[in-house]
C-alpha positions in Angstrom: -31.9 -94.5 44.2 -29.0 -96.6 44.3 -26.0 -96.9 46.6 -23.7 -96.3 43.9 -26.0 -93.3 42.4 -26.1 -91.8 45.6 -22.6 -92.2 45.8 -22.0 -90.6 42.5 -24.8 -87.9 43.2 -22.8 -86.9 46.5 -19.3 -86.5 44.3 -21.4 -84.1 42.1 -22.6 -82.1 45.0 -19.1 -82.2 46.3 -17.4 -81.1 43.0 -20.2 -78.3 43.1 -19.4 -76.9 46.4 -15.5 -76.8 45.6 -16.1 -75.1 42.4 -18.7 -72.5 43.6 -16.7 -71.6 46.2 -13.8 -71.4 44.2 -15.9 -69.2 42.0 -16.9 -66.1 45.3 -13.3 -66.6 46.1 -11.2 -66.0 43.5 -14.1 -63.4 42.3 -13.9 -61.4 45.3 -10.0 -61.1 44.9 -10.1 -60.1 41.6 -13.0 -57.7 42.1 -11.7 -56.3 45.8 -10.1 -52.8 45.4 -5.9 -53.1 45.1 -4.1 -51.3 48.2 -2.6 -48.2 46.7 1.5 -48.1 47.6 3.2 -45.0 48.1 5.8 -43.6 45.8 9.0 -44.1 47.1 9.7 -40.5 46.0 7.6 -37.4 46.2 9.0 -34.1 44.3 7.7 -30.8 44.1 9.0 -29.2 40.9 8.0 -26.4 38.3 6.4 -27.7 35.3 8.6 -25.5 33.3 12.1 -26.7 34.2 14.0 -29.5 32.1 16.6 -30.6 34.5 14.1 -31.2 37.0 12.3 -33.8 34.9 15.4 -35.5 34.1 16.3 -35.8 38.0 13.0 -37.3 37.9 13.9 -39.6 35.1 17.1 -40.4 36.7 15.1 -41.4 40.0 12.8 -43.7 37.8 15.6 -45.5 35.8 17.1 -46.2 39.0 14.3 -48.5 40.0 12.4 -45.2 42.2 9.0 -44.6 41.8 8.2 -41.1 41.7 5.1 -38.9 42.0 5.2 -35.3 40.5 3.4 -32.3 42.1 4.1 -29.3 39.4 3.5 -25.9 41.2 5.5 -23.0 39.9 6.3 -21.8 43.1 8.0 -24.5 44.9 9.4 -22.1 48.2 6.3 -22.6 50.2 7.5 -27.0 50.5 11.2 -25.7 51.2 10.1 -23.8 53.5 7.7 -26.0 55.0 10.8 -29.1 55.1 13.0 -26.7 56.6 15.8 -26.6 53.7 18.2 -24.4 55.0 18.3 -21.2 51.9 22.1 -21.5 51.3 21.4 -25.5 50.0 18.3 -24.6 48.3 17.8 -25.7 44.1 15.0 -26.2 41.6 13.3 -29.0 43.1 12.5 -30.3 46.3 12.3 -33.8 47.0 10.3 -36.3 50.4 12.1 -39.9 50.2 11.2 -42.0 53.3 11.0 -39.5 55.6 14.2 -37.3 54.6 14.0 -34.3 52.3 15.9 -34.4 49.4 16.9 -30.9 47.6 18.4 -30.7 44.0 20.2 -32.9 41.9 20.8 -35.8 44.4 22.3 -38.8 43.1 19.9 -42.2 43.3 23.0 -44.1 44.8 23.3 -41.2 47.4 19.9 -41.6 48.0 19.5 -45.4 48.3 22.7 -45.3 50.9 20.9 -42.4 52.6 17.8 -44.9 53.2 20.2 -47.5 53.9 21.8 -46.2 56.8 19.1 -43.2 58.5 21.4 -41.0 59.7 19.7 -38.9 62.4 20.1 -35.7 60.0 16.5 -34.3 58.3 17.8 -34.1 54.4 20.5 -34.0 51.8 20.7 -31.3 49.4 23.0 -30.6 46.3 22.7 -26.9 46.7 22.7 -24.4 43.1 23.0 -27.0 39.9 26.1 -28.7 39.1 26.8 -30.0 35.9 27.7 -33.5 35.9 25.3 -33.6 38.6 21.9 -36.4 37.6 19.6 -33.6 35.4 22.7 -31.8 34.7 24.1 -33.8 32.3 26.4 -32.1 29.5 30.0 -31.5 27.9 31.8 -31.3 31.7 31.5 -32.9 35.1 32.3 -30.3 37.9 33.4 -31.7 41.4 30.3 -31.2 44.0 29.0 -31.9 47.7 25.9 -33.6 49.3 25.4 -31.8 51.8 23.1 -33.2 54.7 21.2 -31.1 56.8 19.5 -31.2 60.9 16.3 -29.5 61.8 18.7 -27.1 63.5 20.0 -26.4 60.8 23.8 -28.0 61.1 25.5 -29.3 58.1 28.0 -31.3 57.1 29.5 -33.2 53.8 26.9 -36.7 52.9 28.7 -37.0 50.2 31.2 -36.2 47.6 30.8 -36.8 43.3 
């Protein structure tokens, strides 16, 4: 064999090797399993009511992603997050850590995960209208109300 075969031989084995390896790499990455991500909201809801599912709509529009557990009977996860019963509503919400009850605003929500107040929730307790789900003919005034694990509250909030 010549030097310039064997030269041109050792390109092709070269070439070969950079290819093939190419190949298993990019091969495993596209065949490796994704790493699931957590929705950045979890809400516990009845399947039944409207308004929840267009808080849940409201979330999604404003750039949340949001997984749905439907149970008729959503007491047992306010009970379970501690939502104090005067600032209870329809659904029942777990947003990076906090608990969110009712018709919370995404903006109230984003500045709540902006700053971390030392407080376990925000609630908007009964179902304003005006209020995101609540949509319709009138806006009424309401609070965000933020709650402790002791059960102190205070004003989050005002819409």
């Amino acid at each position: 064999m010549s030097k310039r075969n064997k030269k041109r031989s050792m390109q092709q084995v070269f070439a070969l090797v950079i290819l093939l390896s190419s190949i298993v790499v990019g091969g495993s990455w596209l065949l490796s399993p994704k790493t699931a991500q957590a929705a950045d909201v979890v809400v516990y809801k009845s399947p039944t009511c409207g308004c929840c599912k267009k808080w849940v709509s409201h979330m999604r529009e404003n750039v949340f992603s949001v997984e749905v557990h439907e149970q008729y009977n959503v007491t047992p996860k306010k009970d379970e997050y501690g939502v104090p019963r005067r600032l209870r509503s329809c659904h029942t919400a777990k947003v990076g850590g906090y608990v969110v009850e009712g018709h919370v605003p995404a903006d109230v929500v984003r500045q709540l995960l902006e700053e971390q107040p030392e407080i376990a929730g925000v609630a908007v307790p009964g179902m304003p209208m005006g209020s995101p789900g609540m949509e319709g003919f009138r806006k009424d005034p309401y609070d965000v109300i933020s709650f402790t694990d002791s059960g102190k509250t205070g004003i989050y909030a005002s819409r």
